[in-house]
C-alpha positions in Angstrom: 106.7 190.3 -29.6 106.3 190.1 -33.4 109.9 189.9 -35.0 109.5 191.9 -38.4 112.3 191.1 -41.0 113.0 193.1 -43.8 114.0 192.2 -46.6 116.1 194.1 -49.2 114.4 195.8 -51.8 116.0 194.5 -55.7 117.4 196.9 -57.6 114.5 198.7 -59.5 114.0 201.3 -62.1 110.4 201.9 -63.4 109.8 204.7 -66.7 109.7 208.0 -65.5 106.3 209.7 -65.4 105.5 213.2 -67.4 102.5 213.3 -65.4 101.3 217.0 -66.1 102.1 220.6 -67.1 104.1 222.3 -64.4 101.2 224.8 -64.3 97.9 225.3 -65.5 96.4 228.5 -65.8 92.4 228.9 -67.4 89.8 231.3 -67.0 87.9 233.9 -69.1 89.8 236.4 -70.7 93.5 235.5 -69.3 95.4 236.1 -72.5 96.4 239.8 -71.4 97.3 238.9 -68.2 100.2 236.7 -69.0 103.3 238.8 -69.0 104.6 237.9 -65.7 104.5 234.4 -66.7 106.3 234.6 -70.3 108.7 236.4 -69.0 109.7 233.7 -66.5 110.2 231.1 -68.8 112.2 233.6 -71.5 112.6 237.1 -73.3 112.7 235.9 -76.6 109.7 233.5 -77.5 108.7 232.3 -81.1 105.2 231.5 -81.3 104.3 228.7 -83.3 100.8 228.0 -84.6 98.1 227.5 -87.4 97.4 230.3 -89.8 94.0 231.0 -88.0 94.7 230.2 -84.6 97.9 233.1 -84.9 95.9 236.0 -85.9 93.0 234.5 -83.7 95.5 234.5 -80.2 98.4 236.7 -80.5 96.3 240.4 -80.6 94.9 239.1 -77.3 98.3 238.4 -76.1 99.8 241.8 -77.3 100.1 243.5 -73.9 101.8 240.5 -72.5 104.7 240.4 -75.7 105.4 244.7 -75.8 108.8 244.0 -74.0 109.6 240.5 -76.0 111.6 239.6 -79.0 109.0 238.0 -80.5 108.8 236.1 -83.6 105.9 234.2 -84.9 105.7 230.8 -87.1 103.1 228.5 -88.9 103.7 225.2 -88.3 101.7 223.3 -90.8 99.8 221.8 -91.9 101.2 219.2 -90.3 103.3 217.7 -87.5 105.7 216.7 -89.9 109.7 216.1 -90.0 109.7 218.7 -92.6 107.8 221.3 -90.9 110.2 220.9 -87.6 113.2 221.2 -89.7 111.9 224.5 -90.8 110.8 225.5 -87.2 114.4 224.7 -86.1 116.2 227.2 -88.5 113.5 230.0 -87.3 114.4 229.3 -83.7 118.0 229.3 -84.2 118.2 232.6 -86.6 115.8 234.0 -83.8 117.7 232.9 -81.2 114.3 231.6 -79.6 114.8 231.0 -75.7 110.8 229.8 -74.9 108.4 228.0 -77.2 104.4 228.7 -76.8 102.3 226.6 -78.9 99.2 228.4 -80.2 96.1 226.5 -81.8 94.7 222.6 -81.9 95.8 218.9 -81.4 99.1 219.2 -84.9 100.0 222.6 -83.7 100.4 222.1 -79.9 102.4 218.6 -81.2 104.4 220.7 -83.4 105.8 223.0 -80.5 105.9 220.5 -78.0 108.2 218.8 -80.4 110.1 221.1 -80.8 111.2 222.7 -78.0 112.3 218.5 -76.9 114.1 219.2 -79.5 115.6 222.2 -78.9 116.3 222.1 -74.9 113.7 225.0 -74.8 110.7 225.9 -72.2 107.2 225.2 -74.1 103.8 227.2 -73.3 100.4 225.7 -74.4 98.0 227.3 -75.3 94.8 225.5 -76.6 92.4 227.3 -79.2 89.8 224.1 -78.9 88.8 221.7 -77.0 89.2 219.0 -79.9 92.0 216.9 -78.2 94.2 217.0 -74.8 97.0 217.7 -76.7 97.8 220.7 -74.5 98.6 218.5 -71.6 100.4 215.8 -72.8 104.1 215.0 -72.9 103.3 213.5 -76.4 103.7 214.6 -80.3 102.1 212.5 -82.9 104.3 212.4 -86.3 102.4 212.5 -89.9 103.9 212.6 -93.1 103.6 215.4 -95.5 100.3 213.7 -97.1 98.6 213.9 -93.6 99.3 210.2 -92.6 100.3 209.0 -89.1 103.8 207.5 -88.8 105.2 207.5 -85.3 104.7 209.4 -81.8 107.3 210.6 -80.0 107.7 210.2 -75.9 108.5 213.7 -74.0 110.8 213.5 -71.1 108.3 216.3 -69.4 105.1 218.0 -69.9 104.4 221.8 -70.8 106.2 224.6 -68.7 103.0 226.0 -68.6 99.4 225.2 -70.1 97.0 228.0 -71.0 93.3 227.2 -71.0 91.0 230.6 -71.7 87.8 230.0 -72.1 86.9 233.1 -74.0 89.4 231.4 -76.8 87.5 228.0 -76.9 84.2 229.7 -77.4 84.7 231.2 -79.9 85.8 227.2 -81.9 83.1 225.6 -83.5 80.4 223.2 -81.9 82.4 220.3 -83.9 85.6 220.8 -82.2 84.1 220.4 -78.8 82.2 217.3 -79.7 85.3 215.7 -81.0 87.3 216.4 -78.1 84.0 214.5 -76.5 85.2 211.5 -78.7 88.6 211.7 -78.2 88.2 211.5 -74.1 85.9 209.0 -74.0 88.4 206.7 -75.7 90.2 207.2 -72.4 88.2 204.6 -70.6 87.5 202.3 -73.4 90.6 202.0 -74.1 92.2 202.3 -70.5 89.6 199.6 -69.1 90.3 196.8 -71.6 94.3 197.4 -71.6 95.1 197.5 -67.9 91.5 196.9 -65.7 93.2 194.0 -64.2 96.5 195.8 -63.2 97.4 195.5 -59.8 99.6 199.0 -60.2 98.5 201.8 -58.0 99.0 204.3 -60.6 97.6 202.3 -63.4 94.6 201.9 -61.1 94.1 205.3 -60.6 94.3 206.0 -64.6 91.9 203.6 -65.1 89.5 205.2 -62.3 90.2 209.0 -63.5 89.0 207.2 -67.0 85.6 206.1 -66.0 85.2 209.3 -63.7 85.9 211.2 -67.0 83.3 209.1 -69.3 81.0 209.9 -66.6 81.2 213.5 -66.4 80.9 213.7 -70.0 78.1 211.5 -70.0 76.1 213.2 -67.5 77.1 217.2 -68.9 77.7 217.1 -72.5 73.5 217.5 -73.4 73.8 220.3 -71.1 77.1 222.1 -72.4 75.8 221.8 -75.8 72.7 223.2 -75.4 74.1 226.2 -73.0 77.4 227.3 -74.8 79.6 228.7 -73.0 77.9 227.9 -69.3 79.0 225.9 -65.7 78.4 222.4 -67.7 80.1 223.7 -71.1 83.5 224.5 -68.7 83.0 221.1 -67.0 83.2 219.3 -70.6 85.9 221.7 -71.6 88.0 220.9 -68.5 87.0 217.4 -68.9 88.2 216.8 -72.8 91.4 219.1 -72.5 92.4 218.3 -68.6 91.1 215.3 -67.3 92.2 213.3 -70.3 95.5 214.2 -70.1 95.6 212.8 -66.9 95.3 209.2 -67.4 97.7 209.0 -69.6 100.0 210.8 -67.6 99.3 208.4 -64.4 99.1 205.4 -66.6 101.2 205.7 -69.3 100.8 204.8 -72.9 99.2 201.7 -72.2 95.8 203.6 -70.9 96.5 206.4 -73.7 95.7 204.4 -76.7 94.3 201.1 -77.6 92.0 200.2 -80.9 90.5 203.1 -81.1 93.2 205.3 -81.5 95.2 202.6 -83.9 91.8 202.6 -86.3 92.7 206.4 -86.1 96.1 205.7 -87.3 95.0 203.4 -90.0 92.4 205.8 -91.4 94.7 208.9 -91.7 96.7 206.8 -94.3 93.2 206.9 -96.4 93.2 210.6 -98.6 89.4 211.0 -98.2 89.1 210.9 -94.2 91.8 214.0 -93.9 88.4 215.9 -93.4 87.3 214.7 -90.2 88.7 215.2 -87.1 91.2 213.3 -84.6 88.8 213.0 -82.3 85.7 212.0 -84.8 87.8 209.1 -85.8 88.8 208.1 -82.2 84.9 207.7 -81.7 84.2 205.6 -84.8 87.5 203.6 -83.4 85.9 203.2 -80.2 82.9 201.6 -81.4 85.1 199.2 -83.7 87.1 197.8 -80.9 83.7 197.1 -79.2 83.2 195.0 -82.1 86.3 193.3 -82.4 85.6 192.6 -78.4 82.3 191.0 -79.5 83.9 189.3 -82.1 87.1 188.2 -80.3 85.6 187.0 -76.7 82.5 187.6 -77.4 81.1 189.3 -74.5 78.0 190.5 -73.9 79.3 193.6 -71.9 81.1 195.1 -75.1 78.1 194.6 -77.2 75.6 196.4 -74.4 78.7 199.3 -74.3 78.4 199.3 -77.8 74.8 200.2 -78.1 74.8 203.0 -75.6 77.4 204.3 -77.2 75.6 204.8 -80.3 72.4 206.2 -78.6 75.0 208.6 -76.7 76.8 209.7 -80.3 73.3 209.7 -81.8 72.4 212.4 -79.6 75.2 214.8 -79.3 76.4 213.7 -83.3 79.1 212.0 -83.1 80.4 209.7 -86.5 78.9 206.1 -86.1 80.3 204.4 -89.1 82.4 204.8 -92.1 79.9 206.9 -93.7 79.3 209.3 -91.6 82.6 210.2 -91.6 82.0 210.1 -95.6 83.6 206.8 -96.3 80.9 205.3 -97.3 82.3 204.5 -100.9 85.8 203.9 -99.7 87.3 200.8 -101.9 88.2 197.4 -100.3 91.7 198.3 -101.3 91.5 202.0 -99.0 89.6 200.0 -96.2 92.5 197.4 -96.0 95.2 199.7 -96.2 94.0 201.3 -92.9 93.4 198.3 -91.2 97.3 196.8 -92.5 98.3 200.2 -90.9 96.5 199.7 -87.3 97.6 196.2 -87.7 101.6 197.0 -88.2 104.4 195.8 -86.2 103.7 198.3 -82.9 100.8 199.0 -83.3 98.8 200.3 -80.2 95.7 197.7 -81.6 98.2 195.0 -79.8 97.3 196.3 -76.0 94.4 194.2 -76.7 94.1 191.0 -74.5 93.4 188.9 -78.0 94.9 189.0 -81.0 93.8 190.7 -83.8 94.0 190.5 -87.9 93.7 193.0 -90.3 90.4 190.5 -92.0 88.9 190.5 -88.2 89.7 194.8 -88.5 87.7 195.4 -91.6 84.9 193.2 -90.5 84.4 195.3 -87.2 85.0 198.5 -89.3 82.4 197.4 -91.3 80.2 196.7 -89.0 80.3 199.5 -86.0 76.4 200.0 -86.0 75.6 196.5 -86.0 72.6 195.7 -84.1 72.5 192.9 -81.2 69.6 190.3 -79.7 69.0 192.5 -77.4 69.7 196.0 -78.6 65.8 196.7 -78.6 66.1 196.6 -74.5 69.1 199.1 -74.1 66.7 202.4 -73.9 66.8 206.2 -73.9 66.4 205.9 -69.6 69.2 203.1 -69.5 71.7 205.7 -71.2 70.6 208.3 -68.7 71.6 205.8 -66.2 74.5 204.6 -67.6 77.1 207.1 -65.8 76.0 205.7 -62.1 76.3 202.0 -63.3 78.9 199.7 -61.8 82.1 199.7 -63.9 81.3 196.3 -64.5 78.0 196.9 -66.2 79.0 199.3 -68.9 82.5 197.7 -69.9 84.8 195.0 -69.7 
């Protein structure tokens, strides 16, 4: 008989895990039918949001607040230390017992934020499908001037996230497509940070990543082209959902790489405040395919790199500084944001080589760069490109 010894397990403590909201809710039309599940989580809610997402939300929510203390805030327009100073004062002269955050990416930050801060329950409830922010147990910091500073850890996701599709309609096209961006940085990002990790939940963020890229590979033509259809909910889900998953599973290592530290870098530049999270996510995908090239030099990121720009040629995502109207950006501007992405902590540094703020501006520079054999990467090998083998599309 086989004698089995076993032996004792060292004393362990891994990072606790804010996988997901406790609930999700979606569907079309679901704002009015909320009361049961406010009132759960507290009688006296302040609703925090932009100064269009409020008026846009909270008449559709009306039957679901007639027996609430409600009190209603703009958070903007940013997520800044001043603006959740403010928000404090109004949630202690309201005597706030529930948080729900109404509107994009800063405002869902800004409530999430602060009801950490405040010990307080926190409703999301996304007006776009821009970012994954309404999943998250994440807040991104900026300064007053719009600039990224520091993000801030949760110790648990939402209470409850609300997804209505009748709300994300009615955002523009844009929003959508930069939520697009934004997700797809999920497996660029997750691959080259932890693809070799021999954890089972890492694994499983970095598989949820490349499922991801490929749904929105395969159904973003068709949810543009048929608003508000089955594929346009797919992409929805997809960009607002699924994205939040891998970082949850995975941590912040598959959250954000490169791309989202050239997204960090840029916001420190006046002139890109006009473009969106996710817009600049997708430029910063392409340049950390570059500095790939340019670091190891592999062939895998430069093929990635191409189809990437046939795939953001055809739905219209940003491909280079000037199309997200840097074009005319001074050398001084250009190497601010890549000394920012470049800083002490920076999330540039889960790369598997090193990187210099020189090496940054020359991939920055250089995003739509062609390559020997960019000519053979076609229309029909894009199409293909969401059944390839992981190993064919990226290292």
């Amino acid at each position: 008989m086989l004698e089995i010894i076993a032996e004792p397990m060292p004393s362990l403590t891994l990072p606790a895990l804010a996988i997901a909201p406790a609930r999700v809710i979606r569907g079309a039309g679901i704002l009015a039918t909320l009361a049961d599940e406010l009132t759960r989580l507290g009688r006296r809610p302040l609703l925090v949001g932009g100064q269009r997402s409020l008026p846009k939300v909270v008449p559709e929510l009306a039957p679901c607040l007639e027996k609430l203390a409600v009190e209603q805030a703009v958070y903007g327009p940013d997520c800044s230390e001043t603006s959740l100073a403010r928000l404090h004062e109004i949630v202690a002269s309201h005597q706030a017992d529930l948080i729900v955050g109404i509107g994009g990416g800063k405002a869902l930050d800004t409530a999430k934020l602060l009801a950490h801060q405040a010990h307080l329950p926190i409703v999301t409830i996304a007006t776009s499908a821009a970012t994954c922010a309404a999943w998250t147990a994440l807040s991104n910091i900026y300064s007053e001037a719009g600039a990224f500073l520091y993000d801030v850890a949760l110790d648990r996701g939402p209470d409850l996230l609300v997804l209505d599709y009748d709300v994300i309609q009615t955002a523009p096209q844009r929003t959508l497509i930069a939520g697009i961006g934004d997700a797809l940085a999920k497996w660029y990002e997750a691959s080259v940070s932890s693809g070799h990790s021999e954890q089972s939940l890492v694994i499983a963020a970095v598989q949820q990543a490349r499922v991801l890229r490929d749904i929105l590979f395969q159904k973003t033509p068709q949810a543009l082209a048929e608003w508000g259809g089955t594929a346009w909910c797919d992409v929805v889900d997809a960009s607002v959902l699924l994205a939040g998953v891998v970082g949850g599973l995975g941590g912040a290592q598959c959250r954000t790489v490169a791309a989202h530290a050239v997204h960090n870098g840029l916001t420190h530049v006046a002139a890109s405040h006009g473009t969106l999270h996710g817009e600049k996510v997708a430029y910063g995908i392409l340049v950390q395919l570059r500095l790939e090239e340019m670091g190891p030099k592999t062939s895998l990121a430069a093929t990635a790199r191409q189809q990437l720009l046939q795939f953001y040629d055809r739905i219209g995502l940003p491909q280079s500084l000037d199309d997200l109207g840097l074009g005319q950006m001074s050398l001084a501007d250009l190497r601010q944001a890549a000394t920012v992405a470049c800083r002490d902590g920076s999330d540039i540094y889960r790369l598997p080589f090193s990187v210099t703020p020189d090496a940054l501006m020359a991939a920055m520079v250089s995003s739509t760069a062609a390559t020997p054999w960019a000519s053979k990467t076609n229309a029909s090998q894009l199409d293909d490109l969401s059944h390839s083998p992981q190993e064919e599309v990226s290292p």
